[in-house]
C-alpha positions as CSV (number, residue, x, y, z in Angstrom):
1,X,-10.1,-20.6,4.7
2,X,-8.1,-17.5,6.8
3,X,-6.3,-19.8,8.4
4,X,-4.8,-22.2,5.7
5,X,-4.1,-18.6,4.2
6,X,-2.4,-17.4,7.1
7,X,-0.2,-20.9,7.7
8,X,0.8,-20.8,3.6
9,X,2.5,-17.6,4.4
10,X,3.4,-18.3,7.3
11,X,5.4,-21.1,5.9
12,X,6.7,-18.6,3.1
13,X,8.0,-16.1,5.0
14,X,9.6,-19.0,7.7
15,X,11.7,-19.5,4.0
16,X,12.5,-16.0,2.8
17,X,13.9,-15.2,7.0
18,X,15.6,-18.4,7.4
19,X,17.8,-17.2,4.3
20,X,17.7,-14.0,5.3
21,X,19.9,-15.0,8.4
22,X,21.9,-17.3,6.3
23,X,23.6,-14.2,4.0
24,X,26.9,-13.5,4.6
25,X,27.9,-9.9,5.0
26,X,28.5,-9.4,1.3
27,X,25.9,-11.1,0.3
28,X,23.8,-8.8,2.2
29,X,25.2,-5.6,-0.1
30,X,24.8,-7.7,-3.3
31,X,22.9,-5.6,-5.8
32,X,19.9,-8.0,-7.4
33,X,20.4,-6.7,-11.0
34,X,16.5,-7.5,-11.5
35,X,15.7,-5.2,-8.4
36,X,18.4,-2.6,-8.9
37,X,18.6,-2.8,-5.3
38,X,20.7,-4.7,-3.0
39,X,19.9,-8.3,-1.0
40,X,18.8,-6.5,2.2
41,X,17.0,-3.4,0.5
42,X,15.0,-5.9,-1.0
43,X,14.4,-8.0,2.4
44,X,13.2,-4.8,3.7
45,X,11.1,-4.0,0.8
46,X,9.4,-6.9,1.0
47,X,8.8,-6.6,4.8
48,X,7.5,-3.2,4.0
49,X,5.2,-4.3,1.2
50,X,3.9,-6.7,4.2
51,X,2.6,-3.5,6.4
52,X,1.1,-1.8,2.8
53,X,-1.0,-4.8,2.2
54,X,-2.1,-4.8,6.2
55,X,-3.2,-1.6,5.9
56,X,-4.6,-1.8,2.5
57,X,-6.6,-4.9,3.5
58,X,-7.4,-3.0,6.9
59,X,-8.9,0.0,4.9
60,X,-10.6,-2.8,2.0
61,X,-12.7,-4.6,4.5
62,X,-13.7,-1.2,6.7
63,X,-15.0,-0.3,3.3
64,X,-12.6,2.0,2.1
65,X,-11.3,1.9,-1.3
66,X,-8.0,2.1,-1.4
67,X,-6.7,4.5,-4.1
68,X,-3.0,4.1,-4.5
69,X,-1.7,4.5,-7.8
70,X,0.7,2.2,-9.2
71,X,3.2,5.5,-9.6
72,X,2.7,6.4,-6.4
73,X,3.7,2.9,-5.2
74,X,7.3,3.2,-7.4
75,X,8.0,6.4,-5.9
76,X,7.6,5.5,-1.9
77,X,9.8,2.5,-3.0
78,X,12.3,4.5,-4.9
79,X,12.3,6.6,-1.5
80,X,12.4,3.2,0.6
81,X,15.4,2.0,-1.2
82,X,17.2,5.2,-0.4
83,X,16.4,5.7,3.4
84,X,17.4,1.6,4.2
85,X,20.2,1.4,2.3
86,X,22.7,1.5,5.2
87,X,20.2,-0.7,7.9
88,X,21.9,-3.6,9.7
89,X,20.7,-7.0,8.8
90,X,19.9,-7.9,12.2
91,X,17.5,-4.8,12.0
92,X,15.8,-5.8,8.8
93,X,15.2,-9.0,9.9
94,X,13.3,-8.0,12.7
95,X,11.3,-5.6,10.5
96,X,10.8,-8.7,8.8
97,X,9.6,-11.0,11.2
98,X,7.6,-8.3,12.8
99,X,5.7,-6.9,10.0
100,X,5.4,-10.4,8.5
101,X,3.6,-11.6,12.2
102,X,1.2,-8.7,11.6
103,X,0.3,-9.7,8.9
104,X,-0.4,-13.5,9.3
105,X,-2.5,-12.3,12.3
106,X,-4.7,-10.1,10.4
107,X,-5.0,-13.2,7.2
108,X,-6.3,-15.4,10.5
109,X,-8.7,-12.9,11.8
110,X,-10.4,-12.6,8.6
111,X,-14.0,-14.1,8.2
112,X,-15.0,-15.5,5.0
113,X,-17.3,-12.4,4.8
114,X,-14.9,-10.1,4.9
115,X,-12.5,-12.3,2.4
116,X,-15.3,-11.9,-0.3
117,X,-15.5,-7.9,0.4
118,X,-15.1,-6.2,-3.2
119,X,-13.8,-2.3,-3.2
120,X,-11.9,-0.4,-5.6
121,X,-8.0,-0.7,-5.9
122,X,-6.1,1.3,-7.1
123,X,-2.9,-0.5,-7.6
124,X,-5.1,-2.6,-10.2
125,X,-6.5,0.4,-12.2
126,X,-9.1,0.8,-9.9
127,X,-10.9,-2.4,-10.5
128,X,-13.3,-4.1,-7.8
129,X,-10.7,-6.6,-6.3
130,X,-11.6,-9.0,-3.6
131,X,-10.0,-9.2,-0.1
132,X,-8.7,-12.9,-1.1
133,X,-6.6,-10.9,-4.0
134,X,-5.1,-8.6,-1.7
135,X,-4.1,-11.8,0.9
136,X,-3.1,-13.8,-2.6
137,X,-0.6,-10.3,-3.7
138,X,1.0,-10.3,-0.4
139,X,2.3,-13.9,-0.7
140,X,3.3,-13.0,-4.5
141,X,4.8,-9.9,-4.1
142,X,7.5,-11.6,-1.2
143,X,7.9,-14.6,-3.1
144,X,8.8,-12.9,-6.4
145,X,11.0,-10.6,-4.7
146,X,12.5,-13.8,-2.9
147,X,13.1,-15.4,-6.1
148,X,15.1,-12.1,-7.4
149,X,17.3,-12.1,-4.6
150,X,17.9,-16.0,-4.7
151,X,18.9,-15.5,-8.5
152,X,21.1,-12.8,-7.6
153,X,22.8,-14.8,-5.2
154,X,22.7,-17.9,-7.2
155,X,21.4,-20.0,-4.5
């Protein structure tokens, strides 16, 4: 099951950097009115958001809860947007690819014990969620944001 996980995102993310490098300049510094952030803030956010759920799943399955708070979440990306607002697209793209490589390694690695591993999270109130969620939010969270900057760019 890790595996066809890992090659379903890794088919995703192929999508969101192939049109990464396909933006134009100004395309890059369009603001995606449903983001309130530009085209390549939101690339970046959405690499970033690939290193939080690494570590997230990394603590999850070591058997630490993890105990974000949604608020806490919307103030490191409020911070985010501010200190990438200038980076290069060639830069971004590489955090992309990078963080994105990470994290299809780790969705391979995982064992169908550890996908079944139930801890607190606190992104969801706190709940029990199961590893497969976490692996399931990353693909969501870059594919919604995708969707955002596609409508933004109308393409």
């Amino acid at each position: 099951m890790a595996v066809e996980l890992a090659r379903d995102f890794d088919e995703l993310v192929a999508e969101i950097i192939s049109f990464a490098e396909s933006c134009s300049a100004e395309e890059w510094r369009t603001l995606c009115p449903e983001e309130e952030r530009t085209v390549g803030v939101v690339f970046d956010h959405i690499a970033d958001g690939y290193v939080a759920v690494d570590r997230w799943i990394t603590s999850h399955i070591a058997g630490r809860p993890v105990l974000t708070t949604p608020d806490a979440i919307h103030e490191a990306n409020a911070i985010h947007a501010r200190t990438v607002a200038d980076r290069p697209q060639a830069e971004t793209i590489a955090h992309l690819r990078e963080s994105a490589l990470r994290t299809s390694d780790l969705f391979a690695c995982l064992t169908e014990e550890q996908l079944h591993i139930a801890q607190p999270f606190g992104p969801a109130g706190g709940l029990p969620v199961e590893t497969t969620r976490l692996v399931a939010l990353a693909s969501r969270h870059g594919s919604s944001h995708f969707e955002s900057i596609r409508s933004a760019l109308g393409r």
